[in-house]
C-alpha positions in Angstrom: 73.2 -30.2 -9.4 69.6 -29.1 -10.2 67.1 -27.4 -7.7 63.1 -27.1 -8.8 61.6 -24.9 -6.6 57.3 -25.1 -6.5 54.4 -24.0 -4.3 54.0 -20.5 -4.8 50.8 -18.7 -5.6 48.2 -16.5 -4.3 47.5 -16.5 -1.1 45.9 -14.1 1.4 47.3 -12.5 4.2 47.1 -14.4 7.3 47.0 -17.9 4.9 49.5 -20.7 4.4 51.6 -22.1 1.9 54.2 -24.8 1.7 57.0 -24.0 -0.6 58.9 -27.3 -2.0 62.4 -27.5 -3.7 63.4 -30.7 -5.0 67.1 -31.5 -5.7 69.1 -33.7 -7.9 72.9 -34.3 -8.1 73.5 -35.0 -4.5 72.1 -35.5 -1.4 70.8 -33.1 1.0 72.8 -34.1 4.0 75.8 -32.8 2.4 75.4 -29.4 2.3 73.4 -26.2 3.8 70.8 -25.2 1.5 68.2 -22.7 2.2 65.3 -20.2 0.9 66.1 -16.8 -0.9 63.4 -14.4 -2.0 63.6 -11.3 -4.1 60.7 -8.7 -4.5 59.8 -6.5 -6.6 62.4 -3.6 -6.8 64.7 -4.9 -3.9 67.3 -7.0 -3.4 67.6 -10.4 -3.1 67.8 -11.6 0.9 68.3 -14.9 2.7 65.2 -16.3 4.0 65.7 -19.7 5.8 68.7 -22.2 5.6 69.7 -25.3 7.5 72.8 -26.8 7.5 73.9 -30.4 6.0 73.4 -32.5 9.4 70.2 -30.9 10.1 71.0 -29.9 13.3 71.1 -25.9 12.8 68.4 -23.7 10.9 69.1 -19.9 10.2 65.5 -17.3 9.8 65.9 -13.9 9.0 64.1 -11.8 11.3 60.9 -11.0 9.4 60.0 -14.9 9.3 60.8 -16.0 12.6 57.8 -17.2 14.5 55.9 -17.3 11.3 58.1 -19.9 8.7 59.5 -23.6 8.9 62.1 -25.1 7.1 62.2 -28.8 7.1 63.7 -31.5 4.8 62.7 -35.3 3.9 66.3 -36.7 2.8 64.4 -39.9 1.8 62.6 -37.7 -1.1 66.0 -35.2 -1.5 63.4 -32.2 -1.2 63.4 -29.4 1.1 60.6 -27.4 2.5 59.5 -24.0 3.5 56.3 -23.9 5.4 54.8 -20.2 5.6 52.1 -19.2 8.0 50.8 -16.2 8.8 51.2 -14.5 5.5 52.1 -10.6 5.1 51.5 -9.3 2.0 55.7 -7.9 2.3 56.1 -11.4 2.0 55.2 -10.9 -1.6 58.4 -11.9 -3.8 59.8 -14.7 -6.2 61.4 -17.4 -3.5 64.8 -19.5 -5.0 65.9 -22.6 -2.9 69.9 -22.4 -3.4 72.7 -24.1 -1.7 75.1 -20.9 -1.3 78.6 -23.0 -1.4 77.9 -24.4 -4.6 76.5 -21.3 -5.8 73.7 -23.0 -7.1 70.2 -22.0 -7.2 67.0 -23.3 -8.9 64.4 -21.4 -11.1 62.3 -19.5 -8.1 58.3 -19.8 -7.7 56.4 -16.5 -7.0 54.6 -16.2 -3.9 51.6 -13.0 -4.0 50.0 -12.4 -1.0 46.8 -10.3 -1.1 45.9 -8.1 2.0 
């Protein structure tokens, strides 16, 4: 099971951004999977997640309204579509799928104000 996570940058407050996490080792259908983010000097926290079928998506409550999770099961690779940057939204992002406790290498995200 591998997970590349890519898309991160800088990017000013009130911008956009499209985080991608391509998998390998199985297919995303199977299980939940979801973005993680840790920033500087705090812990990590869940960000987004959607379950196996597709049919249920979790948002902490400081993204809601403002990030989209998606998935293309044809190209095994997940998305994390940002809008509406904050600069607390400044942190390295992991894509992970929690039951198999595996995560990828994360992509830092810095957003200016």
């Amino acid at each position: 099971v591998q997970l590349q996570a890519s898309g991160g940058g800088l990017a000013q407050a009130g911008g956009s951004l499209r985080l991608s996490c391509v998998v390998s080792g199985f297919t995303l259908d199977r299980y939940a999977i979801g973005w993680f983010r840790q920033a500087p000097g705090k812990e990590r926290e869940a960000v987004s997640c959607i379950t196996g079928s597709g049919a249920s998506t979790y948002y902490t409550d400081p993204v809601k309204g403002r990030f989209t999770i998606s998935r293309d099961i044809a190209k095994n690779t997940m998305y994390l579509q940002l809008n509406s940057l904050k600069p607390e939204d400044t942190a390295v992002y992991y894509c992970a799928i929690p039951s198999l406790g595996a995560r990828g290498q994360g992509t830092l995200l810095t957003v200016s104000s």
